[in-house]
C-alpha positions in Angstrom: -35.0 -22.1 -15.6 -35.4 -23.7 -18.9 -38.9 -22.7 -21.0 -40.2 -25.5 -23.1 -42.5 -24.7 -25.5 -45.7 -27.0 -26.2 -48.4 -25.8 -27.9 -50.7 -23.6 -26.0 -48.9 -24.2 -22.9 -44.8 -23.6 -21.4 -43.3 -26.3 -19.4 -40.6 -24.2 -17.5 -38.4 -26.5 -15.9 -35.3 -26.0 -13.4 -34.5 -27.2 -10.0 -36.1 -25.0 -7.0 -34.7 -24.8 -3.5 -38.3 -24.8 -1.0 -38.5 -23.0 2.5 -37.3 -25.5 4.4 -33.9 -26.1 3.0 -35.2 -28.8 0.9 -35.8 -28.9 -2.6 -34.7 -30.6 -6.0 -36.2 -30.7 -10.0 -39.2 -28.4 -10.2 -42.1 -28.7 -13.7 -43.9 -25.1 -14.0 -47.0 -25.2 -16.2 -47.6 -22.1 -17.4 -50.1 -20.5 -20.2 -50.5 -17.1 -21.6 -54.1 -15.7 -21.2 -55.0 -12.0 -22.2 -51.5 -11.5 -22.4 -50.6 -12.2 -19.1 -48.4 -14.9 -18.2 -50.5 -17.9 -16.0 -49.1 -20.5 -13.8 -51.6 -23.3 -14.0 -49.8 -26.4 -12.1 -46.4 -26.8 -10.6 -44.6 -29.6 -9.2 -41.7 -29.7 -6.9 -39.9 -32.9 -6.8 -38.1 -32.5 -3.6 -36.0 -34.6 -2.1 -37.9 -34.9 1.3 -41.6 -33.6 0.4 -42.2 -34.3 -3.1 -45.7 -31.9 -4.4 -47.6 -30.6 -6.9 -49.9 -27.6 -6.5 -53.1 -26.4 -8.9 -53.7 -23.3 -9.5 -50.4 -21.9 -7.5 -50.9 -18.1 -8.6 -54.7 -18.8 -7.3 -56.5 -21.3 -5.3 -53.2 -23.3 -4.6 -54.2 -26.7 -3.7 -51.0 -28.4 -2.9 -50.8 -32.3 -2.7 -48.0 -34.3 -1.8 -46.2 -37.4 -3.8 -45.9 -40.6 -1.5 -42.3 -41.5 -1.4 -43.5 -45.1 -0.4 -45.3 -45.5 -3.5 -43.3 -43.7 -6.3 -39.6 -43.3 -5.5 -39.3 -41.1 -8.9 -41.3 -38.5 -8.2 -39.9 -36.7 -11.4 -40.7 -39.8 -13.8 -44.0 -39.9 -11.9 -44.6 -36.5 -12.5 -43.6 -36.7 -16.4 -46.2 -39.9 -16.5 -48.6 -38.2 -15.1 -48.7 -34.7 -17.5 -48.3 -37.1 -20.1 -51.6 -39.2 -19.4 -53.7 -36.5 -17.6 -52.3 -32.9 -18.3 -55.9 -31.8 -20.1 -58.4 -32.9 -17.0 -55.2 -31.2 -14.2 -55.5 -28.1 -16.5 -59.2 -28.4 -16.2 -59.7 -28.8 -12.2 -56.5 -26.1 -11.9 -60.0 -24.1 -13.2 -58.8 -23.7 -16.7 -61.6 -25.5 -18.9 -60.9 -23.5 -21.8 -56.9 -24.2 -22.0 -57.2 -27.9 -21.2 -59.5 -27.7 -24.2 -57.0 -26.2 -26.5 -54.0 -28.7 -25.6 -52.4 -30.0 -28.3 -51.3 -33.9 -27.3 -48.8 -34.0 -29.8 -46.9 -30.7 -28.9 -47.1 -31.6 -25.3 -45.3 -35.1 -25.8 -42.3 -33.4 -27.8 -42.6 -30.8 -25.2 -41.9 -33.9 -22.5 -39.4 -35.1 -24.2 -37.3 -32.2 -24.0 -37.9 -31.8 -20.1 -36.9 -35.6 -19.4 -33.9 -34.3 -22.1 -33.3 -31.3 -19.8 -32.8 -33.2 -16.8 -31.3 -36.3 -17.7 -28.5 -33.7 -18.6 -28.6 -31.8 -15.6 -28.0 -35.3 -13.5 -25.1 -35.9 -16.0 -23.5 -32.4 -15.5 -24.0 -33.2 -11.1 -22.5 -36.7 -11.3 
């Protein structure tokens, strides 16, 4: 697993193997918070059940990607953080990171995750 740096928050990035055999590119979230290390969304783009959990270290509300509706569930997923990181950080129950998220480091942080696996599918085909 790769760790990304972006401001206040750590975009680990790898690809995960789930329970059921499935499994595929995988986005950690992660902050730092009285210096202990906080998962604060992940999602799993699996090749059978795409997801995305808030809160996985707490609450862990897990909701799944439609396949029928977004075949990339990694661009999808890299959209998404992009346009609505701050309010997921905020209902993950995490008001006062969302608040400190800086856009800027976030989108060079993205960039390097898109970078990171863009490689890895080079190095598989």
């Amino acid at each position: 697993m790769e760790q990304i740096p972006a401001g206040n928050l750590e975009f680990v990035v790898g690809v995960r193997d789930g329970r059921t055999g499935d499994g595929g590119p995988s986005i950690l979230v992660r902050t730092t918070i009285d210096g202990a290390e906080v998962q604060l969304l992940r999602f799993d783009c699996f090749r059978e059940r795409p997801h995305y959990h808030y809160a996985p270290g707490g609450a862990n509300t897990s909701y799944d990607i439609d396949p029928t509706l977004f075949s990339d569930s990694l661009g999808w997923v890299i959209a998404q953080l992009g346009a609505s990181l701050g309010p997921m950080v905020e209902r993950a129950g995490f008001p006062a990171v969302a608040e400190g998220i800086d856009r800027e480091a976030v989108a060079t942080g993205l960039a390097k995750v898109e970078a990171h696996f863009a490689s890895e599918a080079l190095a598989a085909s």
